[in-house]
DSSP file (Angstrom, degrees, kcal/mol; ACC not computed):
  #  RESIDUE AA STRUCTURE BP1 BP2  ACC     N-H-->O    O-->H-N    N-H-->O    O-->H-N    TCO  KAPPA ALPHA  PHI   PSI    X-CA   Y-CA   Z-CA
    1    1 A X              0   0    0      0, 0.0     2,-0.1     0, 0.0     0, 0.0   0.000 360.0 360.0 360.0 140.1  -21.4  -14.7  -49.4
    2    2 A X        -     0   0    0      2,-0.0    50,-0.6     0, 0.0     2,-0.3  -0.300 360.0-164.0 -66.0 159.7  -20.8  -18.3  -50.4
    3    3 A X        +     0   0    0     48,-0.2     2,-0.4    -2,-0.1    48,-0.3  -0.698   9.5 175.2-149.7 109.4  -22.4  -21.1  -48.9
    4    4 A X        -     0   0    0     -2,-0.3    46,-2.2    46,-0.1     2,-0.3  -0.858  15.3-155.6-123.1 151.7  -21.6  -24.7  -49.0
    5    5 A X  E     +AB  49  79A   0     74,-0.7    74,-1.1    -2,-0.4    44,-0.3  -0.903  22.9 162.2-123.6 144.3  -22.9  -27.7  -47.4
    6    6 A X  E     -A   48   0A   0     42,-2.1    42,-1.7    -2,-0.3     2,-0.3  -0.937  27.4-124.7-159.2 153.9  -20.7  -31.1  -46.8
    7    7 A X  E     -A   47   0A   0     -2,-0.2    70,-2.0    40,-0.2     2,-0.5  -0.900  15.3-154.3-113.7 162.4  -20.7  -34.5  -44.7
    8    8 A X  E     -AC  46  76A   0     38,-2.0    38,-2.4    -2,-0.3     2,-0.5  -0.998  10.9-167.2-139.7 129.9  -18.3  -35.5  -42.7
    9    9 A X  E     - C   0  75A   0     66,-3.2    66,-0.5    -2,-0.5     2,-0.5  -0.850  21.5-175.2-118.5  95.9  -17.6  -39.2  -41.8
   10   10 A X        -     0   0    0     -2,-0.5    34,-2.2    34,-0.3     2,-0.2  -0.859   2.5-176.7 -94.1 128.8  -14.9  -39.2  -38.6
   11   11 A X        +     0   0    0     -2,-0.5    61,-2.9    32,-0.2    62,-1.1  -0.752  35.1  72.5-120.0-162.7  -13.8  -42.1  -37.5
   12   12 A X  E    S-E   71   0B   0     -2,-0.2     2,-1.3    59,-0.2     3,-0.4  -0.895 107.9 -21.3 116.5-155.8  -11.4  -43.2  -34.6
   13   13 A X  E    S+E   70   0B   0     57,-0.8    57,-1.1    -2,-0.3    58,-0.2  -0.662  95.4 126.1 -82.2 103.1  -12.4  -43.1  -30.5
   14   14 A X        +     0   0    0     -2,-1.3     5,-0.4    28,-0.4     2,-0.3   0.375  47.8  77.2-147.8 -27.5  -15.4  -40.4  -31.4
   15   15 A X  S    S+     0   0    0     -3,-0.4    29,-0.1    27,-0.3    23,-0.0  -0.644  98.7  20.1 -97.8 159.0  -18.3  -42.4  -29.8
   16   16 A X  S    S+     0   0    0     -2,-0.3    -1,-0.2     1,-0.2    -3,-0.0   0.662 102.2  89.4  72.2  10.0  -18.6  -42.2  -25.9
   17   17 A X  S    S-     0   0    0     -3,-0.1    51,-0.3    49,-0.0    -1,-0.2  -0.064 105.9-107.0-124.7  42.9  -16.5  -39.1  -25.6
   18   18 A X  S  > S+     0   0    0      3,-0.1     4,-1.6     1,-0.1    50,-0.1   0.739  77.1 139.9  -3.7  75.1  -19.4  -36.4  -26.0
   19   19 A X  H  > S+     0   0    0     -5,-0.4     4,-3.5     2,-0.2    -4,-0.1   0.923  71.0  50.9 -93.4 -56.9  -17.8  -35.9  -29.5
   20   20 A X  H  > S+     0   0    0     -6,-0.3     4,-2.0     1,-0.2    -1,-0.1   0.881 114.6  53.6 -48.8 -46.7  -21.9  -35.5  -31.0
   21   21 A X  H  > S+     0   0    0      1,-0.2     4,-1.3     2,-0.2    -1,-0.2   0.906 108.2  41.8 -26.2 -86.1  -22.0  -32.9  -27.9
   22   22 A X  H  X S+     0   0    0     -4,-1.6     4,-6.7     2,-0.2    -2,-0.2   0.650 110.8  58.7  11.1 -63.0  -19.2  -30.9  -28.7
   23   23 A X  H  X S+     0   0    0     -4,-3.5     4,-1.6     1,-0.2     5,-0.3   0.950 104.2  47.3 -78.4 -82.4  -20.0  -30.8  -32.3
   24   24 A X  H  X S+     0   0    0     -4,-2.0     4,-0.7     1,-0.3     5,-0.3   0.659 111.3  52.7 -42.3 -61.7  -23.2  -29.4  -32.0
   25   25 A X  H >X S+     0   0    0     -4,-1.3     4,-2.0     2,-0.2     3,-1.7   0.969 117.6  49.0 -33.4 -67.2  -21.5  -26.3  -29.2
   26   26 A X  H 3X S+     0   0    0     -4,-6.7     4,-4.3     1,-0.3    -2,-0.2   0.919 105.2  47.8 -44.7 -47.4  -19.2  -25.9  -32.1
   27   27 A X  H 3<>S+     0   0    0     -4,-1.6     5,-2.4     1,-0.2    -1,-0.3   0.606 111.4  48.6 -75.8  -0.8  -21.4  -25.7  -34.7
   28   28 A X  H X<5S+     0   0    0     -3,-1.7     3,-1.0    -4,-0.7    -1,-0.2   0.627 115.9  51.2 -86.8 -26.0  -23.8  -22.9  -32.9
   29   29 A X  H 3<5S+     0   0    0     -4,-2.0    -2,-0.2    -5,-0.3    -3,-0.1   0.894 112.3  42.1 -85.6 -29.5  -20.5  -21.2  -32.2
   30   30 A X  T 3<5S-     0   0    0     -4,-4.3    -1,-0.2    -5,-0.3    28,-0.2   0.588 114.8-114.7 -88.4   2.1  -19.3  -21.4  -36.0
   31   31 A X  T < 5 +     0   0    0     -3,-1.0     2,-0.4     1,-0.2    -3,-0.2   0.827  68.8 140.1  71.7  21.4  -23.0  -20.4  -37.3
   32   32 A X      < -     0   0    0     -5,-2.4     2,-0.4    -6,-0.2    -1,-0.2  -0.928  31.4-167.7-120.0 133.9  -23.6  -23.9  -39.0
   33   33 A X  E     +D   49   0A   0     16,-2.6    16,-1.2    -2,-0.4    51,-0.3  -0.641  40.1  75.3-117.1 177.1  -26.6  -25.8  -39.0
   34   34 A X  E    S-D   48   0A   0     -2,-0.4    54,-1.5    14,-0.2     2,-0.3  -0.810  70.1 -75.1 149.7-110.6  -27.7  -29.4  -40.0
   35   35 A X  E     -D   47   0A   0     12,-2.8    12,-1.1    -2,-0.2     2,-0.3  -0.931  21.7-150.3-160.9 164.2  -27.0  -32.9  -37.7
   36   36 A X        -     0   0    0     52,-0.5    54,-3.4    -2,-0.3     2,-0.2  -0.821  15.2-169.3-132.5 177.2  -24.7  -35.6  -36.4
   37   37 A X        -     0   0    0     -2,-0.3     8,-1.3    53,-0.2     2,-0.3  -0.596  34.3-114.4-141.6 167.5  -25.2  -38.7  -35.5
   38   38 A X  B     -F   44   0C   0      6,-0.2     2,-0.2    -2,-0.2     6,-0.2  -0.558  38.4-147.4-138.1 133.8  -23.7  -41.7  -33.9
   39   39 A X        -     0   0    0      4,-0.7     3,-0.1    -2,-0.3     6,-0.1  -0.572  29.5-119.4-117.9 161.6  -23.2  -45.1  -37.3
   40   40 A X  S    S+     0   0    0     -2,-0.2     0, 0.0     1,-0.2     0, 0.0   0.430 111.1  71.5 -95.9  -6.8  -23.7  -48.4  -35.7
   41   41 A X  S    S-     0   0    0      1,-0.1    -1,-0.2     3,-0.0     3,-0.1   0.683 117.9-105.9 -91.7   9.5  -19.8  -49.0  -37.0
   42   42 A X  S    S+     0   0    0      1,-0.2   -28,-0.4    -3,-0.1   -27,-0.3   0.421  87.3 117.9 116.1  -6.5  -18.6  -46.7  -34.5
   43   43 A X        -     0   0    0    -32,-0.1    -4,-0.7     1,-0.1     2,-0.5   0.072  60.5-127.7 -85.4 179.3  -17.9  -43.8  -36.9
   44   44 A X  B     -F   38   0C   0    -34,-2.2   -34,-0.3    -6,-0.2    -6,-0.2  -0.885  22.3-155.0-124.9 173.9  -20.1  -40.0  -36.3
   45   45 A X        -     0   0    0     -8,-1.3     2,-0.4    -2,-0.5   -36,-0.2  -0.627  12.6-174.8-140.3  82.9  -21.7  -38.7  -39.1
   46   46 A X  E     -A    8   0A   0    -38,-2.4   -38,-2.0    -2,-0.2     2,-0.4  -0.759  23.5-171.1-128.5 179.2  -22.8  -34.9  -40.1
   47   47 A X  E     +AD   7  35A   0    -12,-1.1   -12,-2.8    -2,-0.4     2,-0.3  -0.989  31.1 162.6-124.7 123.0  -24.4  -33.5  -42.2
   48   48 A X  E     -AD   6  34A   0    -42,-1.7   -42,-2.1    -2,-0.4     2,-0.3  -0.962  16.8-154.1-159.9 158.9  -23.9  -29.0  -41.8
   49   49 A X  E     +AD   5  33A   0    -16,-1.2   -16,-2.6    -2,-0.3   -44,-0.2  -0.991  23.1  99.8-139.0 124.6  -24.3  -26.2  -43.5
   50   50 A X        -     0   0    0    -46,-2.2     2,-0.3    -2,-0.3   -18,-0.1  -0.672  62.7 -26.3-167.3-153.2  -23.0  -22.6  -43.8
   51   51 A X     >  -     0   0    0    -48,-0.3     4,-2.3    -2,-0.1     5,-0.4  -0.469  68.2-118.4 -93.1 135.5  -21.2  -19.4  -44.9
   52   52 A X  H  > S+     0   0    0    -50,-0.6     4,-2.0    -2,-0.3   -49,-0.1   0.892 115.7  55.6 -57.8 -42.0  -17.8  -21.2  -46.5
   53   53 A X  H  > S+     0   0    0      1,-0.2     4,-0.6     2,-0.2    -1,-0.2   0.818 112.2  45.7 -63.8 -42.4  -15.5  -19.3  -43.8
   54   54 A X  H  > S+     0   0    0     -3,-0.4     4,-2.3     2,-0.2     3,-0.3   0.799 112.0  43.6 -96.0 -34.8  -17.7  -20.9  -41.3
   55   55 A X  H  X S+     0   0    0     -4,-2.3     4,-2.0     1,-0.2    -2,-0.2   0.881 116.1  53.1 -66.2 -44.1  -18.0  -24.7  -42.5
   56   56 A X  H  X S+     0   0    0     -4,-2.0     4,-0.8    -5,-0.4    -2,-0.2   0.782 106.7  51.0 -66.6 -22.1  -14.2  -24.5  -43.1
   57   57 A X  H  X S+     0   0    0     -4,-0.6     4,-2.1    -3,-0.3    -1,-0.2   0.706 115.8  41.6 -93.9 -59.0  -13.5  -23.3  -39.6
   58   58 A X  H  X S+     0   0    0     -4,-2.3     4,-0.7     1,-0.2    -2,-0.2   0.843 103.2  61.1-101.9  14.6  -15.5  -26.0  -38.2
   59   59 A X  H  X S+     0   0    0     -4,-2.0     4,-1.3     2,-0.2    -2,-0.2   0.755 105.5  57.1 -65.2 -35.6  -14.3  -28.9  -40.5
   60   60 A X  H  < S+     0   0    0     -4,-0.8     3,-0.5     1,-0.2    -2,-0.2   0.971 108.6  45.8 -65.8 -40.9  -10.7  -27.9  -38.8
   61   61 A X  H >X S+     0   0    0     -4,-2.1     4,-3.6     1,-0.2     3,-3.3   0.876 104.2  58.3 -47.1 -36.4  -12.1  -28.5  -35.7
   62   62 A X  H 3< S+     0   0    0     -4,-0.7    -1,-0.2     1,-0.3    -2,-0.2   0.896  99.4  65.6 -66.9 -28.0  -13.9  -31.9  -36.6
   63   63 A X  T 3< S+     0   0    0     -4,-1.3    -1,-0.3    -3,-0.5    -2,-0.2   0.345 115.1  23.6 -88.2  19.9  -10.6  -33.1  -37.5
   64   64 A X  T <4 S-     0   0    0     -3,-3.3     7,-0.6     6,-0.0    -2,-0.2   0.347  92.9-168.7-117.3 -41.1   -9.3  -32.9  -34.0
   65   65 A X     <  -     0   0    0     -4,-3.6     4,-0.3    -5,-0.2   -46,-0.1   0.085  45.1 -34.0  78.1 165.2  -12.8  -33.1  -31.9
   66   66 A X  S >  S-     0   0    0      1,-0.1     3,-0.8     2,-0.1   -47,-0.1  -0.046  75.6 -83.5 -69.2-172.9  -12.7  -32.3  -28.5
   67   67 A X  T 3  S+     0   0    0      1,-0.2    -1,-0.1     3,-0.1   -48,-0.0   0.607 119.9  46.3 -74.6 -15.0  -10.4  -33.0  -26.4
   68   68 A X  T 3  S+     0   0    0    -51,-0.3     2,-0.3   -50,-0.1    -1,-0.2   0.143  99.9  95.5-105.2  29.3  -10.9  -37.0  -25.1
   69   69 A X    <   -     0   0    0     -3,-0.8   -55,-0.3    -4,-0.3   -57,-0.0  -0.663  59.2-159.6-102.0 174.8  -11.4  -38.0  -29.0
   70   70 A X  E     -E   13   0B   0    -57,-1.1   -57,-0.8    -2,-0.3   -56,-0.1  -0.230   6.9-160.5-119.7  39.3   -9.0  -39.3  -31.3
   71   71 A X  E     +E   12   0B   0     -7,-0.6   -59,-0.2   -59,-0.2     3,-0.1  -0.182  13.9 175.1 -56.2 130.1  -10.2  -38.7  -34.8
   72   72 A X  S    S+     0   0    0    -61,-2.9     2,-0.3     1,-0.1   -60,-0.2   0.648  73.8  25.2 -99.3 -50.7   -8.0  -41.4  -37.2
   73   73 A X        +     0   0    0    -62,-1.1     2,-0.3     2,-0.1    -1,-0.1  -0.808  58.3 179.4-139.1 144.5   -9.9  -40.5  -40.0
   74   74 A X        -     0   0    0     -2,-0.3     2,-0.4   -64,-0.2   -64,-0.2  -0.730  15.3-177.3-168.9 113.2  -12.1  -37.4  -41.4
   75   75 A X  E     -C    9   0A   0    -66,-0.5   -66,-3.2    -2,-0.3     2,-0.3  -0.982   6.4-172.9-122.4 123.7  -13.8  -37.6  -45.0
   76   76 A X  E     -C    8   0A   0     -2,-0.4   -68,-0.2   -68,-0.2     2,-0.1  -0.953  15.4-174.0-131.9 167.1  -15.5  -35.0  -46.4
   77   77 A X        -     0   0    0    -70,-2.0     2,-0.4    -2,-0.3   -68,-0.0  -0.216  22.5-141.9-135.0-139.1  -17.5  -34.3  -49.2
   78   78 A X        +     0   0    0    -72,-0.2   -72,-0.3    -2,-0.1     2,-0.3  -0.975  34.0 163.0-178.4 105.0  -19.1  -31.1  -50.5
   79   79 A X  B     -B    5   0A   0    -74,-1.1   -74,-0.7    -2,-0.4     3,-0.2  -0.900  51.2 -53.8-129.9 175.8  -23.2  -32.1  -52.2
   80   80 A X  S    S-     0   0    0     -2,-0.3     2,-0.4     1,-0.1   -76,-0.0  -0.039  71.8 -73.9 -53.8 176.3  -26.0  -29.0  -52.8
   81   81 A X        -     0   0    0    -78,-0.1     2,-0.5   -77,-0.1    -1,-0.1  -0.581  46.6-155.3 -85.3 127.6  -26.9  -26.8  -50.7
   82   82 A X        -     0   0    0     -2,-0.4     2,-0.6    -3,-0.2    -1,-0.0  -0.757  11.5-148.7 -99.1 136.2  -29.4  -27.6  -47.6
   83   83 A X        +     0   0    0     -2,-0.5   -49,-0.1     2,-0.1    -1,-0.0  -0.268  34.9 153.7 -69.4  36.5  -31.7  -25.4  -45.6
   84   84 A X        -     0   0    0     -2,-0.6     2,-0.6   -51,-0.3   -51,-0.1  -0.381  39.9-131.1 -85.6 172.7  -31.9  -26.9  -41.9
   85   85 A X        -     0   0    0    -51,-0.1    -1,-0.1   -52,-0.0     2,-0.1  -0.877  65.2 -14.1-107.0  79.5  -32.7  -24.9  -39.2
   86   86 A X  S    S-     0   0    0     -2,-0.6     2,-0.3   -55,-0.0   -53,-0.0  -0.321  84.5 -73.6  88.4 178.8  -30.3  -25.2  -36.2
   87   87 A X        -     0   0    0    -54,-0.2     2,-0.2    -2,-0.1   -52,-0.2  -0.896  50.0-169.3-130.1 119.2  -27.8  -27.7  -35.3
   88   88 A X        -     0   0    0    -54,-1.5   -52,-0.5    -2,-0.3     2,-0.4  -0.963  20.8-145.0-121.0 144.8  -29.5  -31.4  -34.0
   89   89 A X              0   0    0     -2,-0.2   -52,-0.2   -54,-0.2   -54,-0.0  -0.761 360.0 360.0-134.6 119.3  -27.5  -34.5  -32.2
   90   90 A X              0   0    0    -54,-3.4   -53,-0.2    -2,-0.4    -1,-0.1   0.469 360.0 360.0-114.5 360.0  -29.7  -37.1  -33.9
């Protein structure tokens, strides 16, 4: 099995719309761990890890977000691989 780890920087209405929430439900449901976050410019931030099938699966989700979001913008980038343990709303 493959495994890659990536961040993702979404922006758009993403804060105040239990987007960090969400992500986290998703990501125990997709088998990936690691973080988001909240950026002070308004943007979320994570950082996940997983099985390739399973990171790709919830990177299409992160580019719609639940359902009262708007993600504008979704960049990701692909760095080694990390060990975290579970999925944490930092």
């Amino acid at each position: 099995m493959m495994r890659k780890t990536v961040s993702i920087n979404i922006s758009g209405r993403v804060q105040g719309v239990g987007f960090r929430y969400y992500t986290k439900k998703k990501a125990q449901e997709c088998n990936v761990n690691g973080f988001v976050q909240n950026k002070p410019d308004g943007s979320v931030y994570i950082e996940a890890s997983g099985e390739t099938i399973d990171i790709d699966t919830f990177i299409d989700w992160c580019k719609k977000g639940p359902t009262w979001a708007r993600v504008e913008n979704c960049r990701i980038s692909e760095f080694p691989d990390q060990e975290w343990k579970g999925f944490e709303i930092r």
